[in-house]
N, C-alpha and C positions, 0 to 999 in steps of 0.2 A: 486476772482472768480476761479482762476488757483485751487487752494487747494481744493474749491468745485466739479471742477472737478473733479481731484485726488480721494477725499473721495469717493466721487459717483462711480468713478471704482473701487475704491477698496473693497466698501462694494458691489457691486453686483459679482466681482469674489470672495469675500467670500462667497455670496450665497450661489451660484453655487459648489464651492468648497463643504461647505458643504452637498448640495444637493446631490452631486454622493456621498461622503463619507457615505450619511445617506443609499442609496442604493444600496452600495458595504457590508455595516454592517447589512444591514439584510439577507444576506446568512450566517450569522452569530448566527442571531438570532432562539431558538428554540423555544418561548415561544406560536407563534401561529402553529406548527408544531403539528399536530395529531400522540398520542406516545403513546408505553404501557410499561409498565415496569416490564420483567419477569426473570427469574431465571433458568438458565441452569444449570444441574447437570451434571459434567463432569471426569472423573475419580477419583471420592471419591470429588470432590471439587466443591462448587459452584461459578457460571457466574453469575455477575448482569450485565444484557442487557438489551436494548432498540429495541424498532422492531416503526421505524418512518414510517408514513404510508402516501402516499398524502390523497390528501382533497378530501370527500364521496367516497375512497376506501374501500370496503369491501378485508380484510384481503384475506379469504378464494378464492378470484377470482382476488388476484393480486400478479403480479410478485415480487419476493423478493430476493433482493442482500442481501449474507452471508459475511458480510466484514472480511478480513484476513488480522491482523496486519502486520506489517514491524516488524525490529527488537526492539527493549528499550523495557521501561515501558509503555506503552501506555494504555490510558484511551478509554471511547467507540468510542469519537468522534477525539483521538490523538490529546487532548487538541484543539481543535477545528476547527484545522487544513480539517478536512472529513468533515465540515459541507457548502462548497462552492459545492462540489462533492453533498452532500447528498441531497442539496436542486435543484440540478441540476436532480438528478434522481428521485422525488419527483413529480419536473414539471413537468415530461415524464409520471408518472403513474405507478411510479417502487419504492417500497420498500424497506425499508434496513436494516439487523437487524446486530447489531454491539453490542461488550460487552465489558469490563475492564477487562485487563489480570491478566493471576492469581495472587495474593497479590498486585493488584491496585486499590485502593478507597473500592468498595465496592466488589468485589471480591474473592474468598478463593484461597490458593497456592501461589506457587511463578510460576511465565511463567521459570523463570531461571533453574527450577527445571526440564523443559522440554524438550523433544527431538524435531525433525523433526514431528517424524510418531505421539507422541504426540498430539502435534498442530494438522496432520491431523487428530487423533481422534477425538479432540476436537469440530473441523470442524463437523464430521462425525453426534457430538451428537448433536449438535445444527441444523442441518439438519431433523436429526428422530426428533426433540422438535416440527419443524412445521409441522412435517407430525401427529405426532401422537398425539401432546398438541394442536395444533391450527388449524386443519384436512385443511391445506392447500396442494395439488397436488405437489407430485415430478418436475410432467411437469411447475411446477411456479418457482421454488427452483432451487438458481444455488449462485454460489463464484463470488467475486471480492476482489482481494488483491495485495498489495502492496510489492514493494523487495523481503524478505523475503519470504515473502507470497506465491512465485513463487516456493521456493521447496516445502510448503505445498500443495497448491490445490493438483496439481499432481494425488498427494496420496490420499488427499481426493474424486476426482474423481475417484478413483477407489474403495475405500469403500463404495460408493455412486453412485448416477447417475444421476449428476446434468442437470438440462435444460441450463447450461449456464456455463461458466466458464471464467473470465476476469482478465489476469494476465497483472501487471502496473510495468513494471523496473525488471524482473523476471530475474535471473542468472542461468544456467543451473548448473556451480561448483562452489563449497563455495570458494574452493582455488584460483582460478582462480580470481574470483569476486575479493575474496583479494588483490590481487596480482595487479589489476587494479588500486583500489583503491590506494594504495600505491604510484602506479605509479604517479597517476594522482596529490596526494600529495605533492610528491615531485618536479613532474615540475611544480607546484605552488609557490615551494619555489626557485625555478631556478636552479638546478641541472641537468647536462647535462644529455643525453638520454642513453651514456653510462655509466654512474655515475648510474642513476637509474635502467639500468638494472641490474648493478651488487651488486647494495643493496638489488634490488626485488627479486632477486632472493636466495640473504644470508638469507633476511627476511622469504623467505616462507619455504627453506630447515630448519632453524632455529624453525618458529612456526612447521611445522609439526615435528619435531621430539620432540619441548616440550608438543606439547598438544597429543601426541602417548604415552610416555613414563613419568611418573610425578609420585610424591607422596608430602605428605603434604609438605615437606618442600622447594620441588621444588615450588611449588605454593604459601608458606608463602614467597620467595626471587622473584617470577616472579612482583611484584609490580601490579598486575591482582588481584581485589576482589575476593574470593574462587567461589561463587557463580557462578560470570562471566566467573574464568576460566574452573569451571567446564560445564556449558553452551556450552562454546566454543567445548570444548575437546569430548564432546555430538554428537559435530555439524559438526564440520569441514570438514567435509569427503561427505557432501548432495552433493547430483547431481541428476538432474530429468531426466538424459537421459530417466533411461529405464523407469522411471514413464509416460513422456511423450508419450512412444508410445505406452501403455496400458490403459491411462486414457479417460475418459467417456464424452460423451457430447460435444456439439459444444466449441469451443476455439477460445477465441479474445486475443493474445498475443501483448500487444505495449511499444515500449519504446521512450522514446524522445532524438533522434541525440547528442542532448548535455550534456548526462547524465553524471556525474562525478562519478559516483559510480558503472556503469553497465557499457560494453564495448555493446554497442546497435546494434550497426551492428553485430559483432563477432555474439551474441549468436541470434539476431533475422535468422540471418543463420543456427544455431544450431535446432532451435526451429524447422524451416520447414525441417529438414534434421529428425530429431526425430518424428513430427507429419505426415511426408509423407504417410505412411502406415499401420496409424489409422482406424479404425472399421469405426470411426464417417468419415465423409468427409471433415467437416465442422471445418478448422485450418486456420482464419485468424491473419495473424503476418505481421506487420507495425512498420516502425522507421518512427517516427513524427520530421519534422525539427525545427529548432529555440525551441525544449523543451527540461525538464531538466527530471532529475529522476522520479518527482512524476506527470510529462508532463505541467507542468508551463511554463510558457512564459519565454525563456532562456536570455533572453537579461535583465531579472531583480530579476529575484529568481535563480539563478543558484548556488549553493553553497551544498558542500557534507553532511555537518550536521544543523539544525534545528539551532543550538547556536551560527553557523557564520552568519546567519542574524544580519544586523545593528539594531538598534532599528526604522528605517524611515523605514527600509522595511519591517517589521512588522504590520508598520502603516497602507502601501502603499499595501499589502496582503489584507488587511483589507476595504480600501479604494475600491480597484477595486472585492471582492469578487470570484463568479466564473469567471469573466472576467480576470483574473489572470493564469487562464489556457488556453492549447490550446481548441479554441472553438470547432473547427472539432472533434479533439481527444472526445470531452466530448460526441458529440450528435452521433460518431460512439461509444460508450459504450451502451448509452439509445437505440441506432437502434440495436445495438447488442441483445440487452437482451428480447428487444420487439418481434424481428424476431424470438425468439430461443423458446418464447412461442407459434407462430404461426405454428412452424414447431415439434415441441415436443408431 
């Protein structure tokens, strides 16, 4: 009788187990997802994108998020990572059009091949694609982007004029960013705070002066793919100050408290010091507590790169879907983007 017990709970907490698993794995799913699948032409190269739409939205009379990669290779949905977000903005009545960076899956170019201002081109063109291929209103049309992403819009807010603009983990200086970054690396591995300041500091006098001054052969000894380092050497030098206080459109800037790759406080300071005396009024900037760079629940995704996740928490991403992120953080994006069509 005891074992019957036993079995009997053990098979209805498997239920259940599986139950929330089955409904954490369909923010996962795109197969019931209403999608179209178009072709951005962008400096001689073409975008194979996606423009995901909620259900009986008409295109032309609903808001649409421009997603703005991070840094890597990334595919439309960043290996599938954007689709807990995407099906959160979805539920709200909000859009999303997202594509494979250059020389990804189905896309021409290499993204490596590109600059800052680049990328916001890129930005720029796939903005005119909905105005002028799918005659959807400016006043609908706005960014959201990730890391990275945060020296793009910027720029792209000013070659445009977006209704909206949502920047997630956004660093004002490349070097800087770096620089944190390192930091935060090192007191991982346990190295004291003056030990790493004085490597952080060898490190970033060190990178800037190799990625300033280089020729082939420095770059065939630097142990950096050419690609990457030339990427880098492209890049290094971004800073959105002065982007920031030129750029268009209401701004929702957030970072989450526990970010390991963005110093959050530092630059969400930065951000209202640079947006203070904007055209627009409209510069909301928030550090989210208990979350991490991409605004995750920090007490279980908290880690600088994608590849140090364990394989359980993989799972466990998977498992709780958008529930995974902060929930406030998400439905202050969807109120964002919704208010920015009502006031546009």
């Amino acid at each position: 009788m005891r074992w019957k017990i036993i079995a009997t709970i053990f098979a209805i907490f498997t239920v259940i187990l599986l139950y929330f698993f089955f409904l954490g794995s369909q923010d996962f799913d795109t197969t019931n997802i209403k999608q179209k699948e178009i072709t951005i032409t962008s400096q001689g190269d073409e975008l194979s994108a996606t423009i995901f739409l909620p259900k009986k939205a008409v295109l032309k009379n609903t808001p649409i998020a421009i997603f703005i990669h991070g840094d890597g290779p990334q595919n439309r949905t960043s290996n599938s990572g954007y689709l807990p977000l995407i099906h959160h903005l979805l539920s709200q009545g909000i859009a999303v059009l997202t594509w494979d960076k250059k020389g990804i899956e189905n896309s021409k170019g290499n993204w490596l091949n590109q600059s800052i201002t680049d990328r916001a081109i890129e930005a720029k063109d796939a903005f005119n694609y909905l105005v002028d291929k799918e005659g959807i209103s400016p006043k609908l049309i706005g960014y959201l982007g990730f890391s990275q992403g945060g020296w793009v819009i910027p720029k792209a807010a000013i070659l445009t004029k977006p209704a909206f603009s949502v920047i997630i983990g956004g660093a004002v200086n490349w070097m800087d960013q770096g620089a944190f970054y390192t930091s935060q690396r090192l007191a991982s591995e346990g190295y004291s705070k003056e030990l790493i300041k004085h490597k952080v500091d060898s490190i970033r006098q060190a990178d800037y002066t190799l990625f300033s001054n280089y020729n082939d052969s420095i770059i065939n000894t630097s142990g950096i793919d050419k690609d990457r380092f030339l990427f880098i050497a492209r890049n290094f030098k971004a800073d959105s100050s002065e982007d920031l206080k030129t750029m268009r459109g209401p701004l929702l800037a957030l970072w989450g408290e526990k970010d390991l790759n963005v110093p959050a406080d530092i630059n969400a300071e930065l951000y209202k010091e640079y947006t203070a005396h904007r055209k627009d009024p409209i510069s909301i900037i928030q550090v989210y507590p208990k979350s991490t760079h991409g605004l995750l629940k920090s007490s279980l995704f908290n880690y600088q790169l994608e590849s140090q996740w364990p394989e359980w928490k993989k799972w466990l991403f998977i498992f709780q879907g958008r529930k995974a992120y902060n929930k406030d953080a998400l439905f202050q994006i969807s109120a964002f983007i919704l208010n920015s069509k009502k006031v546009s």
